[in-house]
N, C-alpha and C positions, 0 to 999 in steps of 0.2 A: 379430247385432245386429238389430233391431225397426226397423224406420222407423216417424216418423210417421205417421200414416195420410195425410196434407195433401201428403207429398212425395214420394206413389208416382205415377210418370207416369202419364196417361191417354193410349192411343192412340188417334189418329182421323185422318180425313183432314184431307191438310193441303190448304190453299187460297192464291190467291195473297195473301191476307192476311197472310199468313206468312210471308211471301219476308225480312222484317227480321231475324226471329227465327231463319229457317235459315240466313242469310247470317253473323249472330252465330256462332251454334252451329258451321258449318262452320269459320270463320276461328278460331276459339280451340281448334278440335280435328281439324282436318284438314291435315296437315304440308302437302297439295298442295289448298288450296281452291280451289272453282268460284268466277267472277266472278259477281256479283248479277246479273248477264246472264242467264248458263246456268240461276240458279238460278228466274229466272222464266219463262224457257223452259219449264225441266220441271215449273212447277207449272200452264202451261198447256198441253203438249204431253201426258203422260206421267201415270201414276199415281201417289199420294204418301200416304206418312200420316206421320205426325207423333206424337212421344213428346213430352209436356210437364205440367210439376208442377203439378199440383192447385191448390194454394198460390197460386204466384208466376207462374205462366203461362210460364218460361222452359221452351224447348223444351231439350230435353237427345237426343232423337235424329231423324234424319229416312232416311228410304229412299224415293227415285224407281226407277219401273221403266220398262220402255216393254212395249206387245204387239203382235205383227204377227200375225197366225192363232192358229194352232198352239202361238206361242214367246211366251216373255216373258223380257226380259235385264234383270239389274241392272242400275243405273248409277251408283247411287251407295248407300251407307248409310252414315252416318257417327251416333257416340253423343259424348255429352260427356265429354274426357279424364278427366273427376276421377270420372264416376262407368260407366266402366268395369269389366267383371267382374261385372255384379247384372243379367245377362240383359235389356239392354236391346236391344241390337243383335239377340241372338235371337228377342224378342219381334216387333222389326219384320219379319225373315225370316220367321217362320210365318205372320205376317200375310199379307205378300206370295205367300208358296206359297199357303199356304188360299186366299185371293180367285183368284189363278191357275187355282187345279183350277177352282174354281166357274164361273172362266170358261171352260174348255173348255181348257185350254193344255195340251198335250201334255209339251211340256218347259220346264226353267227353264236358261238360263243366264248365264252372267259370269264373267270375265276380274278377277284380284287381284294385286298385286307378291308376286312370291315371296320376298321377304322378310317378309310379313304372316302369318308363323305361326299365330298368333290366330284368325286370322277362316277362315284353310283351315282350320285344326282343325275350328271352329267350322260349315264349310261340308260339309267330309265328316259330323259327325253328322249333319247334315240331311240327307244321302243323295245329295251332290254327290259325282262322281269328276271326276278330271284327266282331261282329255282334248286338250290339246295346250298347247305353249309359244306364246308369240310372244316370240323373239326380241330382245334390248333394245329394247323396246319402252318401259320408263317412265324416262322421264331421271331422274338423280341431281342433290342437292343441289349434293354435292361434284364434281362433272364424271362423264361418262359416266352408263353405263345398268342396267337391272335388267330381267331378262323377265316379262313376264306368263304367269300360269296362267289357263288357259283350262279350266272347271268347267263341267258340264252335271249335272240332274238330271231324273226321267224323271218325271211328274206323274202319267201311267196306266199 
């Protein structure tokens, strides 16, 4: 199927002007959302771009990172449950690798619940391997825990 031309996302950085719109976007498609706190933190702490429809101005995906040297770690990426599967989430990872190399980052890494199939698929194409657990690490809904997968990929 063809989209609109009006409703294909544009990516760019996001700014804390935006903090409304990814606080939306988070809470309606991220089972474990950040507080509006965290989410202005990371638009003035950390690097950020922003997926949002031509059209209507709603953002439909957001990825923060942070970089210290060398590294640069996920923290977060989230896309809009309904429109999932149309390579949004991928779009903001290459973004993020690409600007990463360009900044000199050696490697990328991030930590995902191992129950998030999806996004590890998703994370080995891009050239991510496992490289450790961490132990119930993400609390459950239903009570108890889930471990995190711990990903690295190698930038040079």
């Amino acid at each position: 199927m063809i989209q609109d031309q009006h409703s294909v996302p544009v990516l760019r950085v996001a700014t804390q002007a935006d903090s409304t719109a990814i606080y939306d976007l988070v809470n309606s498609s991220d089972p474990h959302p950040w507080r509006l706190s965290l989410i202005e933190e990371a638009l003035h702490s950390r690097h950020n771009w922003l997926l949002e429809c031509r059209d209507s101005g709603q953002a439909v995906g957001w990825l923060t990172a942070s970089m210290m040297f060398e590294q640069t770690e996920l923290e977060l990426v989230v896309t809009d449950v309904h429109r999932r599967r149309q390579g949004l989430g991928r779009a903001l990872l290459e973004q993020w690798l690409d600007w990463s190399k360009q900044q000199g980052c050696e490697e990328a890494l991030l930590e995902v619940r191992e129950s998030n199939l999806g996004a590890i698929k998703l994370y080995l194409l891009l050239g991510f391997e496992q490289v450790g657990i961490r132990k119930n690490y993400y609390p459950l809904d239903e009570g108890g825990s889930e471990h995190a997968v711990l990903m690295t990929c190698k930038l040079k």
